[in-house]
PDB file of N, H, CA, C and O in Angstrom:
ATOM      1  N   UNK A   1      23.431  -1.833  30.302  1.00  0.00           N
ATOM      2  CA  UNK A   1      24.578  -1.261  29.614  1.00  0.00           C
ATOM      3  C   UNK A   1      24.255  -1.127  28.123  1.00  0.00           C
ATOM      4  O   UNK A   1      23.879  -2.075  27.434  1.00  0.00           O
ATOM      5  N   UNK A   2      24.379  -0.239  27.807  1.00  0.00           N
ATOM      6  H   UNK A   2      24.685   0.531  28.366  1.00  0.00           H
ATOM      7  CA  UNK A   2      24.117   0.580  26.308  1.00  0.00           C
ATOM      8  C   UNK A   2      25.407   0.042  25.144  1.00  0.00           C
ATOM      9  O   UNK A   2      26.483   0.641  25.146  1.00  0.00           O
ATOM     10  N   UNK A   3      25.090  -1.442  23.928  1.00  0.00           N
ATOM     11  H   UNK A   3      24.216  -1.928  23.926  1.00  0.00           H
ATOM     12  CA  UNK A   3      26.335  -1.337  23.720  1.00  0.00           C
ATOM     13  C   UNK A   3      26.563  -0.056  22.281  1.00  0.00           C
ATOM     14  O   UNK A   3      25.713  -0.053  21.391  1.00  0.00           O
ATOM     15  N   UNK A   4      27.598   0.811  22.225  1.00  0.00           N
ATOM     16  H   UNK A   4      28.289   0.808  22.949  1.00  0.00           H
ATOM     17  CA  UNK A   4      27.964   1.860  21.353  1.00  0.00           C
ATOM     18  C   UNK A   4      27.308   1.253  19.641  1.00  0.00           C
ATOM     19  O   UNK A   4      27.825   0.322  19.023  1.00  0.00           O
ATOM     20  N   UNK A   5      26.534   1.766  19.335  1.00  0.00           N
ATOM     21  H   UNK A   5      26.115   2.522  19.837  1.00  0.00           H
ATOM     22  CA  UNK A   5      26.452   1.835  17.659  1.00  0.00           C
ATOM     23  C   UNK A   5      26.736   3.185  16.703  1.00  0.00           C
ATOM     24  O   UNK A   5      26.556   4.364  17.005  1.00  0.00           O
ATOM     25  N   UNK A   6      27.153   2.717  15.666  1.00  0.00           N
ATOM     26  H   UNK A   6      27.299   1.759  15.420  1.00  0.00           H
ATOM     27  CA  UNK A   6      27.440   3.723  14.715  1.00  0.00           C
ATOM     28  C   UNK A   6      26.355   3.308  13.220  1.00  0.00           C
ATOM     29  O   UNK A   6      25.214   2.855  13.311  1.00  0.00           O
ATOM     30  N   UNK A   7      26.850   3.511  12.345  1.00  0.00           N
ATOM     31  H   UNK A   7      27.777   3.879  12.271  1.00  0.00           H
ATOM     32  CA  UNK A   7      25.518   3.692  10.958  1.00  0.00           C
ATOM     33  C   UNK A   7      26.801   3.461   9.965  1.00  0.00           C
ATOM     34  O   UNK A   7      27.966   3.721  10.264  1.00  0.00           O
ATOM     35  N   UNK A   8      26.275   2.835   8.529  1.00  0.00           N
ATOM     36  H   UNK A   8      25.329   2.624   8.285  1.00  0.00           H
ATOM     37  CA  UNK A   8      26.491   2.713   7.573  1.00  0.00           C
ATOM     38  C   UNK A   8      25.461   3.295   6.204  1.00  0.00           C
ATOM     39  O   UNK A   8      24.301   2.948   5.986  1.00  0.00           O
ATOM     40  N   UNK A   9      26.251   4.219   5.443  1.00  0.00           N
ATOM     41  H   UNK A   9      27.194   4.502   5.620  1.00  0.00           H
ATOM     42  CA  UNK A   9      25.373   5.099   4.452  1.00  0.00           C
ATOM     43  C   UNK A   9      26.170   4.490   3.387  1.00  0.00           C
ATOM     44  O   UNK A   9      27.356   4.265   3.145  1.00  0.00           O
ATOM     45  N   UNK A  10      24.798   4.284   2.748  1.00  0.00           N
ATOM     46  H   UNK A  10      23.835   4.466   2.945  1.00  0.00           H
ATOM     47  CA  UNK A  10      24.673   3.610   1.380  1.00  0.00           C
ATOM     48  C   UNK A  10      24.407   5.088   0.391  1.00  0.00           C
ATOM     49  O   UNK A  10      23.471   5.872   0.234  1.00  0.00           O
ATOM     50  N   UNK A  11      26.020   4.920  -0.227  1.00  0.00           N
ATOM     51  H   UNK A  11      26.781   4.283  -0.100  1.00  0.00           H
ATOM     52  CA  UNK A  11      26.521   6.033  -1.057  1.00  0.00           C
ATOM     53  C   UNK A  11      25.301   6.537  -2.083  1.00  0.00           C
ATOM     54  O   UNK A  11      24.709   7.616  -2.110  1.00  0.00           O
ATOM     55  N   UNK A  12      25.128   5.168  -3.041  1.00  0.00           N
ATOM     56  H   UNK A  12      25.609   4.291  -3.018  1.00  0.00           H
ATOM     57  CA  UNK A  12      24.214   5.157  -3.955  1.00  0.00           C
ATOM     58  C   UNK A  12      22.698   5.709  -3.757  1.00  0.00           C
ATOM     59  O   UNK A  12      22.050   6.300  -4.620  1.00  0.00           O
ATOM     60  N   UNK A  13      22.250   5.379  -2.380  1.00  0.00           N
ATOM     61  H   UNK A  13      22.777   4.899  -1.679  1.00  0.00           H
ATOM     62  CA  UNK A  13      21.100   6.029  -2.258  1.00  0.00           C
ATOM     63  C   UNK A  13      20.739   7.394  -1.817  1.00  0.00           C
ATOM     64  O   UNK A  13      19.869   8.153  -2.243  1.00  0.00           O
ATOM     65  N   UNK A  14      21.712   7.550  -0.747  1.00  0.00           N
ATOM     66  H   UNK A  14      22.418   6.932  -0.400  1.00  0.00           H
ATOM     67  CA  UNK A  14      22.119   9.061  -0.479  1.00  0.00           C
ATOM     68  C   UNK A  14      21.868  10.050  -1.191  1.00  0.00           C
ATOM     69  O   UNK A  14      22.519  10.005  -2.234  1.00  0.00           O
ATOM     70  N   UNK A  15      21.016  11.204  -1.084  1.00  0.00           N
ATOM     71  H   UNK A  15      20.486  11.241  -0.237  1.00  0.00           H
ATOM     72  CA  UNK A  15      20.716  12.236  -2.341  1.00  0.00           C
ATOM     73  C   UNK A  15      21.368  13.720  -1.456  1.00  0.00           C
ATOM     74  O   UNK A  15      21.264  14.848  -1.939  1.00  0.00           O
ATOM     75  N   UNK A  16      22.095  13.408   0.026  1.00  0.00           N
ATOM     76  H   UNK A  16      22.180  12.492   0.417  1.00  0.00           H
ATOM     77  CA  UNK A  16      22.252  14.349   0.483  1.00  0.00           C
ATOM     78  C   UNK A  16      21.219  15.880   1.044  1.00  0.00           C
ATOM     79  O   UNK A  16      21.344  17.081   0.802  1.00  0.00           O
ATOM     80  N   UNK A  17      20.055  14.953   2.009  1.00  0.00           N
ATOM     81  H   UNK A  17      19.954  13.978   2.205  1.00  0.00           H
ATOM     82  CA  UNK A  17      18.925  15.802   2.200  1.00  0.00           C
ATOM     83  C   UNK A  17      20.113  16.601   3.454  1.00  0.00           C
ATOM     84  O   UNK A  17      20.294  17.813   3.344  1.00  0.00           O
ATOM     85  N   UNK A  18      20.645  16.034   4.270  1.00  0.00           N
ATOM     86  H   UNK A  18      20.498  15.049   4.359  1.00  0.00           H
ATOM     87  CA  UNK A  18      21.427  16.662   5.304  1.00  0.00           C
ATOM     88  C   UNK A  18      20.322  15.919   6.533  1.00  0.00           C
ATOM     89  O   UNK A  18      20.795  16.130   7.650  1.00  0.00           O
ATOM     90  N   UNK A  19      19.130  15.201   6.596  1.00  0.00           N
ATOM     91  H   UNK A  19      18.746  15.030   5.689  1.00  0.00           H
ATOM     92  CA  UNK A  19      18.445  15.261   7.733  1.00  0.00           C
ATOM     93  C   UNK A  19      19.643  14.307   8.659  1.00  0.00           C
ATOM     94  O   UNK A  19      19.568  14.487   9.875  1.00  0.00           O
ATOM     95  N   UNK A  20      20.498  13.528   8.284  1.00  0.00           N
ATOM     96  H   UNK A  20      20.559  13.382   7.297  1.00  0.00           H
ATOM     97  CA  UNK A  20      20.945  12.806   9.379  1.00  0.00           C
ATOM     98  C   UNK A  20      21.888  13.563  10.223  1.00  0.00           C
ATOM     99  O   UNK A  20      22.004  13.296  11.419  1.00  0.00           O
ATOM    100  N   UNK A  21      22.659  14.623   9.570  1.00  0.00           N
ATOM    101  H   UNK A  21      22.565  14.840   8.598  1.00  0.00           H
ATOM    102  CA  UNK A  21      23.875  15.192  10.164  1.00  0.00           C
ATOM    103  C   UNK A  21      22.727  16.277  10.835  1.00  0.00           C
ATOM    104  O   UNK A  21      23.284  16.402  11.926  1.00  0.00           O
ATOM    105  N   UNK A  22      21.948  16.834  10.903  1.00  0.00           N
ATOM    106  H   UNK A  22      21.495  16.732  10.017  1.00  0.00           H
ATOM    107  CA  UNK A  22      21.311  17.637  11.619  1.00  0.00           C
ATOM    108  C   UNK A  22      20.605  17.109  12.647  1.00  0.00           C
ATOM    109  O   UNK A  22      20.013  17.751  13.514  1.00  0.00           O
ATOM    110  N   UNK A  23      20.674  15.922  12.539  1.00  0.00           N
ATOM    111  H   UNK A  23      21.154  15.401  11.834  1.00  0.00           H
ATOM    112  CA  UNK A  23      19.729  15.251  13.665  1.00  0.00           C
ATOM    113  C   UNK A  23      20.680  14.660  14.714  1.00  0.00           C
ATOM    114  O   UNK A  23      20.525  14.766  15.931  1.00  0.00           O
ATOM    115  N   UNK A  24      21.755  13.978  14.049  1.00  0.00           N
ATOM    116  H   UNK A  24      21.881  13.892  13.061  1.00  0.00           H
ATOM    117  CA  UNK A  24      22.244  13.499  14.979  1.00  0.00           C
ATOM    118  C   UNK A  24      23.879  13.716  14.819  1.00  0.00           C
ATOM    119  O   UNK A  24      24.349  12.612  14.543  1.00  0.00           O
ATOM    120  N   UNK A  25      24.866  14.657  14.884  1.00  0.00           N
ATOM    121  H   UNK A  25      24.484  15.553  15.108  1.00  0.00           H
ATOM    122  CA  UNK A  25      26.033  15.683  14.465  1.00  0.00           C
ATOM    123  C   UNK A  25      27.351  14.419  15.269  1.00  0.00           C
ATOM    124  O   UNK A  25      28.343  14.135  14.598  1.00  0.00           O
ATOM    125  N   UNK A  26      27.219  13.975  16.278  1.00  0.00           N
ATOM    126  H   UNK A  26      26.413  14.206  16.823  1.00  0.00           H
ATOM    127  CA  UNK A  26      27.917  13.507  16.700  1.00  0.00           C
ATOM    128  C   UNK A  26      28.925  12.051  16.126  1.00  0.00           C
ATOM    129  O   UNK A  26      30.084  11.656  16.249  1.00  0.00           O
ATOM    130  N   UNK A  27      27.428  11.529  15.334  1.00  0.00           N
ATOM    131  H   UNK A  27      26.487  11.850  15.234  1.00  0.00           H
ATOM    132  CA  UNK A  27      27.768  10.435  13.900  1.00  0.00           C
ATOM    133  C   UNK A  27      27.780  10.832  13.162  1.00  0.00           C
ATOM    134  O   UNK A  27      28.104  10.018  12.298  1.00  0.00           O
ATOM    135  N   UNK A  28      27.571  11.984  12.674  1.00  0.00           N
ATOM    136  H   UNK A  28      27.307  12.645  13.376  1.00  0.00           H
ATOM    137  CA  UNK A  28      27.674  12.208  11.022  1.00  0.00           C
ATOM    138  C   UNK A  28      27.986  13.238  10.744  1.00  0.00           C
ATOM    139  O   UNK A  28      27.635  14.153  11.488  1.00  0.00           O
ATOM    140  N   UNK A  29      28.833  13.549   9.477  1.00  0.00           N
ATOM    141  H   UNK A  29      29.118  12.805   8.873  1.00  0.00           H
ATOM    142  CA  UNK A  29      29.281  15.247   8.765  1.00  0.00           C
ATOM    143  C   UNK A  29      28.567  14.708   7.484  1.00  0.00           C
ATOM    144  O   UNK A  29      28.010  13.647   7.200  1.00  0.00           O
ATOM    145  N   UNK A  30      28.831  15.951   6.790  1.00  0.00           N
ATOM    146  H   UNK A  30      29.283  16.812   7.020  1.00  0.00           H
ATOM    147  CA  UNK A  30      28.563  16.387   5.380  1.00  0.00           C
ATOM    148  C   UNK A  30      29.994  15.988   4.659  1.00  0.00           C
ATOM    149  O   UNK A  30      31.115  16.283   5.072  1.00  0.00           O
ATOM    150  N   UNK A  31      29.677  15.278   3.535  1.00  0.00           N
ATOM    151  H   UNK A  31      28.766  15.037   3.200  1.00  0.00           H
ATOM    152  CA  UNK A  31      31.638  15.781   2.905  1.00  0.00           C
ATOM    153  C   UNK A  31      31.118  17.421   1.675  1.00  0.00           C
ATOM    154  O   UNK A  31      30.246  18.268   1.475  1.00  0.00           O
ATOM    155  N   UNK A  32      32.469  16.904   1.206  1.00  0.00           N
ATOM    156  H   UNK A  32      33.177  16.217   1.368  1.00  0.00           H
ATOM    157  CA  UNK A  32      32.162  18.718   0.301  1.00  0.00           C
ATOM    158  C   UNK A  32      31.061  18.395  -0.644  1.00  0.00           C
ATOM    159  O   UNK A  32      30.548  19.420  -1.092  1.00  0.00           O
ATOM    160  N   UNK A  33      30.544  17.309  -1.080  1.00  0.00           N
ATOM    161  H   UNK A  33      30.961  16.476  -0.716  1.00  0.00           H
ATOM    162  CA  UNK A  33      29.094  17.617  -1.883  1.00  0.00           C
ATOM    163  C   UNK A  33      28.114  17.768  -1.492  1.00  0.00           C
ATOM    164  O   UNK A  33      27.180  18.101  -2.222  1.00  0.00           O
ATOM    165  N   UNK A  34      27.968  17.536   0.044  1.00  0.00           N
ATOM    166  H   UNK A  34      28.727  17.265   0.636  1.00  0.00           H
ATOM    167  CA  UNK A  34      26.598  17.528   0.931  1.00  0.00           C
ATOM    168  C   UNK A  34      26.353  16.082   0.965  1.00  0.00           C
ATOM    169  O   UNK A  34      25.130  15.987   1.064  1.00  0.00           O
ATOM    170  N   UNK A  35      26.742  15.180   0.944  1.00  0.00           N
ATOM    171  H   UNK A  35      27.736  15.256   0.863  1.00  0.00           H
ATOM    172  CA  UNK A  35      26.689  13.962   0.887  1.00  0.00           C
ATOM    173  C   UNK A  35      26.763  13.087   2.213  1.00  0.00           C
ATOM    174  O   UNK A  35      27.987  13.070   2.348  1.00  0.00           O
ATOM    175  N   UNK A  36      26.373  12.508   3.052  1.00  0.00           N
ATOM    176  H   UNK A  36      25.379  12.521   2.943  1.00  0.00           H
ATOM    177  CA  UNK A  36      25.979  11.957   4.702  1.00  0.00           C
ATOM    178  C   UNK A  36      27.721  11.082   4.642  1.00  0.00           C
ATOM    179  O   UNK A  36      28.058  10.267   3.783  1.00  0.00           O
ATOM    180  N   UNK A  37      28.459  11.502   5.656  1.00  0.00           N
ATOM    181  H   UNK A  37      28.185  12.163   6.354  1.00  0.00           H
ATOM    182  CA  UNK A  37      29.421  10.461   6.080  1.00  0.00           C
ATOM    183  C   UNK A  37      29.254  10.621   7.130  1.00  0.00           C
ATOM    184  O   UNK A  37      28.641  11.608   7.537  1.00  0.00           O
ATOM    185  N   UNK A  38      29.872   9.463   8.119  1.00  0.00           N
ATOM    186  H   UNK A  38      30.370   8.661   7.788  1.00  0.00           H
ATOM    187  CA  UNK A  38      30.146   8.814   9.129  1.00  0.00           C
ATOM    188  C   UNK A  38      31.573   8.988   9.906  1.00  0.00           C
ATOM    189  O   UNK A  38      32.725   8.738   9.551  1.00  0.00           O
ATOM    190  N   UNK A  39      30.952   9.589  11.272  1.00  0.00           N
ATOM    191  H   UNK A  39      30.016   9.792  11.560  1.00  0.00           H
ATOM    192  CA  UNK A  39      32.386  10.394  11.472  1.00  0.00           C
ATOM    193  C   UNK A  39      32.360   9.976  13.103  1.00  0.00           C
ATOM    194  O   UNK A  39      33.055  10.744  13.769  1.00  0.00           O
ATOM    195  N   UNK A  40      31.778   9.040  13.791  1.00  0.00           N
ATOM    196  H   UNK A  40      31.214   8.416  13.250  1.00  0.00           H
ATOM    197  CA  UNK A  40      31.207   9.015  15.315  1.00  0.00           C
ATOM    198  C   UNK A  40      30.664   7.822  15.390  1.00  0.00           C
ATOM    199  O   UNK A  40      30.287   7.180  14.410  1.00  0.00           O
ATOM    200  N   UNK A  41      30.589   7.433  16.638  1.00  0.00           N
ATOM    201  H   UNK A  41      30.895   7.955  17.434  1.00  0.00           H
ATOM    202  CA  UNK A  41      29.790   6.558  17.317  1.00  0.00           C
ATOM    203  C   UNK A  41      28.438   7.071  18.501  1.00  0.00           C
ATOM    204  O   UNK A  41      28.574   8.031  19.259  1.00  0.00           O
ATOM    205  N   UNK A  42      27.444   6.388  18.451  1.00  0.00           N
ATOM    206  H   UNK A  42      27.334   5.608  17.835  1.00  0.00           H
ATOM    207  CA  UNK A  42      26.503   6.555  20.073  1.00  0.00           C
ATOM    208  C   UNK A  42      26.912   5.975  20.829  1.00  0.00           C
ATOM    209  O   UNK A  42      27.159   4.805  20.536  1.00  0.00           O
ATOM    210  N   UNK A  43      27.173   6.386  22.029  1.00  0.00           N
ATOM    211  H   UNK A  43      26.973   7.337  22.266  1.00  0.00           H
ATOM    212  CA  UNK A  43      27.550   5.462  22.998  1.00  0.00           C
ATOM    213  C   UNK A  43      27.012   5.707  24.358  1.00  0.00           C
ATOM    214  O   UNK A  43      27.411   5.588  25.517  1.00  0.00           O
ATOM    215  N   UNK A  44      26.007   6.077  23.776  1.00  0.00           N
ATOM    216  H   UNK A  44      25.683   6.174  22.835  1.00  0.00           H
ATOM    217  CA  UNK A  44      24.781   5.968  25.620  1.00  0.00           C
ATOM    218  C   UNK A  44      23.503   5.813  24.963  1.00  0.00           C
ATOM    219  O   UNK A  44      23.443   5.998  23.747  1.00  0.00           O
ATOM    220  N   UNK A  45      22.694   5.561  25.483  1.00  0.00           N
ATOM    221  H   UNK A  45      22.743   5.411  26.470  1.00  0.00           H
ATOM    222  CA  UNK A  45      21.386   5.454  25.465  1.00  0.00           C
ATOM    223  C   UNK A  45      20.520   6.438  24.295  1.00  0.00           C
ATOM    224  O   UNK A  45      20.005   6.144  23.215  1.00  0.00           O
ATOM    225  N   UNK A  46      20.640   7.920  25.165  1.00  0.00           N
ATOM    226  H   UNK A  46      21.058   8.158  26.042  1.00  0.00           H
ATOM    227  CA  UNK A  46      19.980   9.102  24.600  1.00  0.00           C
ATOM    228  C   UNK A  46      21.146   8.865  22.815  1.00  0.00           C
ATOM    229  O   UNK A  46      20.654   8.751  21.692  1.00  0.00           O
ATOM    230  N   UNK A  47      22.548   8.860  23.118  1.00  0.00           N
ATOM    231  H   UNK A  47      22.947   8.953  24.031  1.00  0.00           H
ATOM    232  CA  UNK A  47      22.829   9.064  21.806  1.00  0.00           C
ATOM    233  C   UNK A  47      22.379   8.182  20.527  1.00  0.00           C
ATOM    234  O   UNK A  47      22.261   8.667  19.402  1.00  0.00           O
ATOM    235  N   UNK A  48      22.157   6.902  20.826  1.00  0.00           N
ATOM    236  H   UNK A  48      22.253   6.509  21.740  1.00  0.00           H
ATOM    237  CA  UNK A  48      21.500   5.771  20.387  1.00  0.00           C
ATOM    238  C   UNK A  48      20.245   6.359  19.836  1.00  0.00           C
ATOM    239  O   UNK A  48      20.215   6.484  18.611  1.00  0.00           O
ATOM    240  N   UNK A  49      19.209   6.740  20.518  1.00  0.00           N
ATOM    241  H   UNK A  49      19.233   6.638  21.512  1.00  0.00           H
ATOM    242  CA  UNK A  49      17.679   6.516  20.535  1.00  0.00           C
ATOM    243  C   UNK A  49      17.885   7.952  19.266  1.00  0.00           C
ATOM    244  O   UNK A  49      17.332   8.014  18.169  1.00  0.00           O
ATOM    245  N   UNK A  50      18.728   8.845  19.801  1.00  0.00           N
ATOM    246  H   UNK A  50      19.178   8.794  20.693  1.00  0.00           H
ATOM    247  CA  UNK A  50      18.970   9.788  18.130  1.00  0.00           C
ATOM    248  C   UNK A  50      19.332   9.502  17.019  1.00  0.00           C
ATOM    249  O   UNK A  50      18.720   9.786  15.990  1.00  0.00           O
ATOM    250  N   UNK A  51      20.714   8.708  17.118  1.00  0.00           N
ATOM    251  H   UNK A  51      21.211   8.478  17.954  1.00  0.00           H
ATOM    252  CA  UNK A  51      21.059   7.834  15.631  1.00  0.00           C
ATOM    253  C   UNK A  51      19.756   7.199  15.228  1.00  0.00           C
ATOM    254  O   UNK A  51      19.265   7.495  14.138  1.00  0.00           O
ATOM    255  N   UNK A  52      19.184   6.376  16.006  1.00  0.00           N
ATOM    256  H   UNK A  52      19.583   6.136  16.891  1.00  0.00           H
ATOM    257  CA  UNK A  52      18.235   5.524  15.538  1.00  0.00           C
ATOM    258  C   UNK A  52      16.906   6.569  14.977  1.00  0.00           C
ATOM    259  O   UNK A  52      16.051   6.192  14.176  1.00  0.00           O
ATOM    260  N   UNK A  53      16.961   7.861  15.561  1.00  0.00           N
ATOM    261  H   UNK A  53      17.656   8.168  16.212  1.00  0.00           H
ATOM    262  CA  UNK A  53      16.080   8.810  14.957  1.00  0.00           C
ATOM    263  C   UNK A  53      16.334   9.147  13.586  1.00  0.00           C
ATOM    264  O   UNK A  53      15.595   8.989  12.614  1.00  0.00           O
ATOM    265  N   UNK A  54      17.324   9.564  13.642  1.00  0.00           N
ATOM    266  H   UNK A  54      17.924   9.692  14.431  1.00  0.00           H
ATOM    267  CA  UNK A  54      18.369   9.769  12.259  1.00  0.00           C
ATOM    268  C   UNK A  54      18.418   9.305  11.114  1.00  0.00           C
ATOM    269  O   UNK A  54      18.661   9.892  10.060  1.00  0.00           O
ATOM    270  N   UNK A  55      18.033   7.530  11.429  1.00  0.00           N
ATOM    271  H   UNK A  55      17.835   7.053  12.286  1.00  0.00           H
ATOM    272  CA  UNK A  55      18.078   6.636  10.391  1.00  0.00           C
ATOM    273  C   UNK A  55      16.398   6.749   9.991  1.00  0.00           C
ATOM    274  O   UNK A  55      15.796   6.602   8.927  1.00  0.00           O
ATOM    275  N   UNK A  56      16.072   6.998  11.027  1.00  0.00           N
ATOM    276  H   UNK A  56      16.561   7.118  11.891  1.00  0.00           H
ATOM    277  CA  UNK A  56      14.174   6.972  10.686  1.00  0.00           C
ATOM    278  C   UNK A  56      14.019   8.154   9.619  1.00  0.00           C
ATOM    279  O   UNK A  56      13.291   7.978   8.642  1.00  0.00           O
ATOM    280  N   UNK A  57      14.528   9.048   9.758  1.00  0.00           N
ATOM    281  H   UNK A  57      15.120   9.191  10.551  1.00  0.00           H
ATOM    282  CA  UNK A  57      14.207   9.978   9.145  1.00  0.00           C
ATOM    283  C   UNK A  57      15.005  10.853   8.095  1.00  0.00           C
ATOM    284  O   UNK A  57      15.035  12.054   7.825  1.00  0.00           O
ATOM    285  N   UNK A  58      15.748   9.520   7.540  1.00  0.00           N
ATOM    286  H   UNK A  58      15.724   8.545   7.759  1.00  0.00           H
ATOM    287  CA  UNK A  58      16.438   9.231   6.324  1.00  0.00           C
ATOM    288  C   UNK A  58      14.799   9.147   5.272  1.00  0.00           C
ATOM    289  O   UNK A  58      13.763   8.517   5.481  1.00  0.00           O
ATOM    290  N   UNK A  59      15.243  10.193   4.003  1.00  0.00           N
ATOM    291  H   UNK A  59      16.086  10.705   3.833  1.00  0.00           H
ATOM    292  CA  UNK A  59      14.086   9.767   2.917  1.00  0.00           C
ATOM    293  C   UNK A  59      14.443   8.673   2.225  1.00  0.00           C
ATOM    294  O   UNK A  59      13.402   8.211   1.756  1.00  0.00           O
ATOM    295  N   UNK A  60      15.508   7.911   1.863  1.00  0.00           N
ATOM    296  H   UNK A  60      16.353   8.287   2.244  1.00  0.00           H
ATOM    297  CA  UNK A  60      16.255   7.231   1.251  1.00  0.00           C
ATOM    298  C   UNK A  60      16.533   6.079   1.588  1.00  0.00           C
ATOM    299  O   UNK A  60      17.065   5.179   0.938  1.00  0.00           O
ATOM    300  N   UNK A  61      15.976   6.119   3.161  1.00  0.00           N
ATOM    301  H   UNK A  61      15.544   6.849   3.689  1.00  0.00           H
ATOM    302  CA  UNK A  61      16.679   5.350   3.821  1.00  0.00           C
ATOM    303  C   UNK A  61      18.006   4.313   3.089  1.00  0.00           C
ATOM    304  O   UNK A  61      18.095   3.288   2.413  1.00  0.00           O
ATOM    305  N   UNK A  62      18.831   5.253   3.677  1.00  0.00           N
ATOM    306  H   UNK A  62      18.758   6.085   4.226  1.00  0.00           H
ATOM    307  CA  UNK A  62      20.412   4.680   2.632  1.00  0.00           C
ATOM    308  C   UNK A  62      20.781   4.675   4.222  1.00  0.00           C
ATOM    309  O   UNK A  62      21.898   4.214   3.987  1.00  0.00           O
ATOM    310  N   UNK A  63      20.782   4.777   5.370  1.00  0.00           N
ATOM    311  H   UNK A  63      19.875   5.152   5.561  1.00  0.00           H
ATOM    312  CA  UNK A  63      21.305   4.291   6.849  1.00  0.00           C
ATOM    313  C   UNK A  63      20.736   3.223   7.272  1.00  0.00           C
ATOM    314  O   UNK A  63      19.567   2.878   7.098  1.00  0.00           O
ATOM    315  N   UNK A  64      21.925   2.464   8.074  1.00  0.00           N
ATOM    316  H   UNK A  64      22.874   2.744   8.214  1.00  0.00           H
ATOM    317  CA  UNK A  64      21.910   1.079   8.465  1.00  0.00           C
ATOM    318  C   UNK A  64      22.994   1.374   9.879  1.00  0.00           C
ATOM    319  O   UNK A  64      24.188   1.668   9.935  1.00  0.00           O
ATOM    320  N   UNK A  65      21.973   1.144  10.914  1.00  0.00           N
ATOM    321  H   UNK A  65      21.003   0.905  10.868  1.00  0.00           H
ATOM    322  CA  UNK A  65      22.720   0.995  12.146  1.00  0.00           C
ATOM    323  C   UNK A  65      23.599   0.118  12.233  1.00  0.00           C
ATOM    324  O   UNK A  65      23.342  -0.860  11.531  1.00  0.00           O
ATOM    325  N   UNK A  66      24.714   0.039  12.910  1.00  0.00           N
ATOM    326  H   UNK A  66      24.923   0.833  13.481  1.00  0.00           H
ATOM    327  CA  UNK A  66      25.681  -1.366  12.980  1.00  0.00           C
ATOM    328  C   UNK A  66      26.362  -0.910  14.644  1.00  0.00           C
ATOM    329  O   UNK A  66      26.453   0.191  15.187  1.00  0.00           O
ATOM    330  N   UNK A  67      26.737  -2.219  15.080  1.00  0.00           N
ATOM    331  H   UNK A  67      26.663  -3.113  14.638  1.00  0.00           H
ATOM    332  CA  UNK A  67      27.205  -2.068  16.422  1.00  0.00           C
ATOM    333  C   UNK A  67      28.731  -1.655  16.018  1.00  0.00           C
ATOM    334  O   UNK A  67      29.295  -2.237  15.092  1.00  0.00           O
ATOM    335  N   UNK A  68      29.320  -0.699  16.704  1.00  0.00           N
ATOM    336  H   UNK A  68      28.862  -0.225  17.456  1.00  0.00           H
ATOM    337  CA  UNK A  68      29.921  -0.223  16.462  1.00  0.00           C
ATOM    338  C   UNK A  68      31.517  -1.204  17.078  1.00  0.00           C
ATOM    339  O   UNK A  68      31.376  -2.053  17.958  1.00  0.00           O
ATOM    340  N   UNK A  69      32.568  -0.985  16.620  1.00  0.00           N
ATOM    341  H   UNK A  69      32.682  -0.295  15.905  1.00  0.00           H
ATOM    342  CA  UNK A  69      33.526  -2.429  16.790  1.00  0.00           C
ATOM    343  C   UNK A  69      34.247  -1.410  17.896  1.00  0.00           C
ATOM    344  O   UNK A  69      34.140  -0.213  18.162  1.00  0.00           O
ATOM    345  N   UNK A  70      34.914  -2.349  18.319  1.00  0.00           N
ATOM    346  H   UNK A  70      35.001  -3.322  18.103  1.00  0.00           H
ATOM    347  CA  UNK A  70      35.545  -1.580  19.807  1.00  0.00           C
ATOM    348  C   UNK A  70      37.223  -1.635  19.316  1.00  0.00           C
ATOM    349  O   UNK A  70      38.099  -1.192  20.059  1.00  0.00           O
TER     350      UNK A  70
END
């Protein structure tokens, strides 16, 4: 059983490349500056192994997976 995680973006580091919301859309939008928010959870496997892509391929790495609260 897959438990659901979501991500935490660290404002300050954030330069707004967009790679997380393109990688993985289901956790994340843009707000109006282009800036990464958090809008979703993963909650299977495949959606997981993408967030966790997502965060990899943060330049900034300003993402931090967190189990997501029920």
């Amino acid at each position: 059983m897959t438990l659901s995680k979501t991500a935490v973006v660290d404002r300050d580091k954030c330069k707004g490349h967009g790679r997380c919301f393109m990688t993985a859309p289901e956790v994340f939008d843009c707000d109006d500056d282009g800036f990464a928010v958090v809008i979703g959870t993963a909650d299977d496997d495949k959606a997981v192994a993408t967030l966790e892509r997502a965060t990899a391929n943060c330049p900034e790495q300003a993402i931090t997976v967190v189990p997501a609260e029920s």
